[in-house]
C-alpha atoms as one frame of an Amber mdcrd trajectory, in Angstrom:
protein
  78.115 -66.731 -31.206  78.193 -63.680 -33.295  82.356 -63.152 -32.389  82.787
 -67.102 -33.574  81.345 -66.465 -37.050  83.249 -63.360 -37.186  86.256 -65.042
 -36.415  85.438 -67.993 -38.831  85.014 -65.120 -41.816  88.262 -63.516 -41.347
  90.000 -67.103 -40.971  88.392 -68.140 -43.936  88.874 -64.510 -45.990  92.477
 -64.890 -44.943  92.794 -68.427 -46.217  91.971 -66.846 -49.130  93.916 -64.299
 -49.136  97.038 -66.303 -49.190  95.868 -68.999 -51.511  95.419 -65.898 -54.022
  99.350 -65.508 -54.781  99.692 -69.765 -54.932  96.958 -70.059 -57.273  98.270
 -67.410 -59.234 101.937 -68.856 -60.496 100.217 -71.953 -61.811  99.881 -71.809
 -65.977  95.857 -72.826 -65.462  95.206 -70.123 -62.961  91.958 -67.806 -63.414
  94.424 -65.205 -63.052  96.738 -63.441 -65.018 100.344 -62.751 -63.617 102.945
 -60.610 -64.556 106.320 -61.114 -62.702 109.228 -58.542 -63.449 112.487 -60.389
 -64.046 114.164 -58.825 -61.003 111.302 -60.294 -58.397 112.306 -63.434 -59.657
 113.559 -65.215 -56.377 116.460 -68.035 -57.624 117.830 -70.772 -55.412 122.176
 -71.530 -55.883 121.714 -75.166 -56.989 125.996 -75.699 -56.378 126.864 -72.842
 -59.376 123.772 -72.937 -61.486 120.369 -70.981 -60.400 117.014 -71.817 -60.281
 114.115 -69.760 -60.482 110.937 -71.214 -60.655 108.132 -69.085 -61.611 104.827
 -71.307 -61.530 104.094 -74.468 -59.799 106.927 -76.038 -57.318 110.444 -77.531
 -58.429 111.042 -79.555 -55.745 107.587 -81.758 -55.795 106.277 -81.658 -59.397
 105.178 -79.807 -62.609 106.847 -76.498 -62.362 108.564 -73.641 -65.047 111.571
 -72.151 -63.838 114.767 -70.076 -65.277 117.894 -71.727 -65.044 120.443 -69.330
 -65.082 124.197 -70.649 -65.768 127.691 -68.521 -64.943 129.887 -68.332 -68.618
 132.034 -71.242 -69.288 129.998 -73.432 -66.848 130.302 -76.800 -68.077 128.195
 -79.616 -66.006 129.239 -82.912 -65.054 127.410 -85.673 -66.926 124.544 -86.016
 -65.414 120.436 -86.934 -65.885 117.080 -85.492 -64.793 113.989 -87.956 -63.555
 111.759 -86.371 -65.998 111.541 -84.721 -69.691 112.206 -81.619 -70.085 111.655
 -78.496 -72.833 114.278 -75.683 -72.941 114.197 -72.305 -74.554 117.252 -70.484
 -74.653 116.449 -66.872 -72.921 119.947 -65.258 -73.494 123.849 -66.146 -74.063
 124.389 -69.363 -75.913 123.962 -72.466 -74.676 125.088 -76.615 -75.588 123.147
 -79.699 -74.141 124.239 -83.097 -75.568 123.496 -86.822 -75.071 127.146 -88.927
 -75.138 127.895 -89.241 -78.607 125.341 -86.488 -79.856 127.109 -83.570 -82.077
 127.113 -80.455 -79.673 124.914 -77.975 -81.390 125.090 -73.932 -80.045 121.845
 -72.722 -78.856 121.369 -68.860 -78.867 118.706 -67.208 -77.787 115.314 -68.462
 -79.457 116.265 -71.872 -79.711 114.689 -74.696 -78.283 115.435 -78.206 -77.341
 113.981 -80.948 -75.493 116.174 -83.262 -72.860 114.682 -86.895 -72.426 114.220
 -88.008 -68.567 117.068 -90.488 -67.632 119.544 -89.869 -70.258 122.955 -88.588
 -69.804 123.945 -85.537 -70.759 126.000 -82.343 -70.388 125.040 -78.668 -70.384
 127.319 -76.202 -71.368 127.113 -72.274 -71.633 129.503 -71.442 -73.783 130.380
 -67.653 -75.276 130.878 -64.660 -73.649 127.853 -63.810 -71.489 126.114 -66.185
 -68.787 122.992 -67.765 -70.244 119.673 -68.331 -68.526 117.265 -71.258 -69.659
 113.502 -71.239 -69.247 112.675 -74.983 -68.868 109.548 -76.732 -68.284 109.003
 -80.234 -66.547 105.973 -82.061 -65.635 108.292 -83.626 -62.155 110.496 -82.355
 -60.106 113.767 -80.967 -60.881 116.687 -83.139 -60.021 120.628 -83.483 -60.663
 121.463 -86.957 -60.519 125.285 -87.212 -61.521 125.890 -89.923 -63.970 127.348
 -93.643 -63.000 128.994 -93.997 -66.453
C-alpha cells in the first residue's frame, strides 16, 4: 500500500514535471520565459522556417518566427486565419492583388486578413525573419486564382 502511493506521487510529480515546460510557452502562463534566439527550434516549411515559440502551429493559437531566405518571393497564396506581423530584421513586402507593395523594415507591422490572397516577399540584401501571431493554425493554402 505504502509502495502504490509512492508510486502514484512520483507519477503525479512527474506529470508535473513535464507539464512545467508546456505551460510555460503559452502568453497566459504563471511563468515567465526567456528563450535565447539560438534554442529556437524552426521547422523547413518548403524554403521558409517556422519557429513557434508559445502555443502550437499546427492546431491553434500560437506565436512563431517566420524566417524567409533573401529574394524569396511566395506564390500567391492565403492563410485560414488573421494574422499580425512584426518585421524582426531585413525588409520585408506582403500585398493583397492589386494592393501597392509597401517595404517593411524592421519595426514595422502589418496585419494579413484570413482567406485573402496574397504574396510575401523579402526583398533587400539580408534574409528577414517575421514574428507573427495567429489565433488558428498556420497554413499555406496556394491560391486558385
Amino acid at each position: 500500500m505504502l509502495m502504490n502511493k509512492k508510486v502514484a506521487s512520483l507519477a503525479a510529480l512527474g506529470l508535473l514535471c513535464a507539464a512545467l515546460p508546456l505551460m510555460a510557452k503559452e502568453p497566459n502562463a504563471s511563468l515567465s520565459l526567456a528563450i535565447p534566439a539560438n534554442e529556437i527550434k524552426y521547422k523547413d516549411l518548403g524554403g521558409p522556417q517556422l519557429g513557434t515559440v508559445w502555443g502550437d502551429s499546427t492546431v491553434g493559437p500560437h506565436g512563431s518566427f517566420l524566417r524567409l531566405h533573401k529574394g524569396f518571393v511566395s506564390p500567391t497564396h492565403l492563410h485560414t486565419g488573421d494574422y499580425y506581423g512584426v518585421i524582426v530584421e531585413g525588409s520585408v513586402t506582403n500585398a493583397e492583388a492589386g494592393q501597392q507593395e509597401v517595404v517593411l523594415g524592421p519595426g514595422s507591422y502589418y496585419f494579413q486578413k484570413g482567406n485573402a490572397d496574397h504574396v510575401t516577399k523579402c526583398v533587400g540584401d539580408t534574409d528577414c525573419l517575421i514574428y507573427i501571431s495567429q489565433s488558428k493554425a498556420f497554413d499555406f493554402i496556394p491560391s486558385k486564382k
